[in-house]
N, C-alpha and C positions, 0 to 999 in steps of 0.2 A: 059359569065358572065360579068355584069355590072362595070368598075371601080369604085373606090370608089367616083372620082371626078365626073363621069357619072350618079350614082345615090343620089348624094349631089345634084347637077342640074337639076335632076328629081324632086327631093323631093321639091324641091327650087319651081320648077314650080306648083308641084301640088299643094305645098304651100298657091301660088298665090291665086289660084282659093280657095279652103278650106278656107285661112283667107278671102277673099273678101266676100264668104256666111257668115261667123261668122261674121263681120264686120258688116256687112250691117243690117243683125238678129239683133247683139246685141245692135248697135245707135239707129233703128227703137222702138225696147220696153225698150231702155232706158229712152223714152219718156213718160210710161204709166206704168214703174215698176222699183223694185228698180233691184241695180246690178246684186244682187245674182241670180234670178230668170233668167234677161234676158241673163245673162254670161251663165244659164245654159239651157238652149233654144238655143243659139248660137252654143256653145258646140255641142248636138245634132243632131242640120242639119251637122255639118261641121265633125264632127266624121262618118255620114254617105258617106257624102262627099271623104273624108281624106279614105276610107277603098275604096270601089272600086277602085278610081283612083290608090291610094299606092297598091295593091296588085298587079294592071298587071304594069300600066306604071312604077312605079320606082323600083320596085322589082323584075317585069317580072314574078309574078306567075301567071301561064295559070291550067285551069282544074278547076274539082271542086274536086281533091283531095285534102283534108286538110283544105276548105274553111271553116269547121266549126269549125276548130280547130282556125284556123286565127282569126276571128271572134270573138272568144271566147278571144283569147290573145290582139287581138286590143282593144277592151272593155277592160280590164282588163290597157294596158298600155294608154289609151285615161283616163280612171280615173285618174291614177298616176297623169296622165296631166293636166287633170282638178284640183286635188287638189292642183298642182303647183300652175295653175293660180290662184283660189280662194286665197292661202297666199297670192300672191302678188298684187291681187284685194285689198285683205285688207290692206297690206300694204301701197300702192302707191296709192287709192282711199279714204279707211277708214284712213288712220291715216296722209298720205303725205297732204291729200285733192287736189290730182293732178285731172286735167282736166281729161274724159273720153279715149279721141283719144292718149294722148301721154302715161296716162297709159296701156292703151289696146297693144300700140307696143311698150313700152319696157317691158310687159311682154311678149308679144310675140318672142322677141330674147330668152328666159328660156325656156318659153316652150317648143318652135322649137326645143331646143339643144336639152332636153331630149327627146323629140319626135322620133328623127333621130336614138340619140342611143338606145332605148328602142328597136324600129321596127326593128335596121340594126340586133340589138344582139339577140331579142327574138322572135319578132312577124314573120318575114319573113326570118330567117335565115334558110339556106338549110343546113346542112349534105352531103358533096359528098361522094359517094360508096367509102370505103376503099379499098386500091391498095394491091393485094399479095403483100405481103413481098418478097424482093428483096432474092435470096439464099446465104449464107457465101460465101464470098470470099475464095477462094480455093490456 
């Protein structure tokens, strides 16, 4: 099993790759819509993105046991996520009137946190088989 600092440096990495497709999705049809729309197009590739890589590389789930269970709970906490970023769309776009790039990555530091803890606690969290109980000390 993964450390916790081991799969921080996963996530980190898959990160990478995931925000660079959002990134790239969400500047390009920032050009030809408004935020809402292209943040949630971005969203999409990169939630498809973020669920392959996140299941085996930083989580190390192999198999297609529970794949549709995963699936089900990734969409479920990528929403959460998404509804982060939309507040702070509005806030640090609609109301700061901050430039696109620098609000896009410091909401990105929020989202990522809850990201990490939503996945580590709910989405990919394993149960190990419970140990007989130890017998009374005699």
């Amino acid at each position: 099993m993964a450390t916790l600092l081991q799969r921080v440096i996963k996530f980190g990495l898959t990160g990478l790759v995931t925000t660079l497709v959002a990134y790239l999705v969400f500047v390009a049809l920032l050009r030809v819509m408004h935020f809402v729309p292209a943040a949630t197009i971005s969203w999409v590739a990169s939630v498809a993105c973020g669920f392959l890589l996140n299941r085996r590389f930083t989580f190390g789930v192999r198999g297609a046991d529970g794949r549709q269970r995963d699936f089900a709970v990734f969409l479920f906490g990528a929403g959460l996520q998404y509804c982060v970023a939309m507040v702070g769309y509005e806030i640090l776009l609609g109301r700061l009137d901050m430039a696109p790039t620098p609000a896009f990555f410091i909401n990105l530091i929020f989202t990522t946190a809850f990201s990490f803890g939503f996945h580590s606690l709910v989405t990919f969290r394993r149960t190990s088989r419970p140990q007989a109980p130890l017998p009374p000390p005699q």
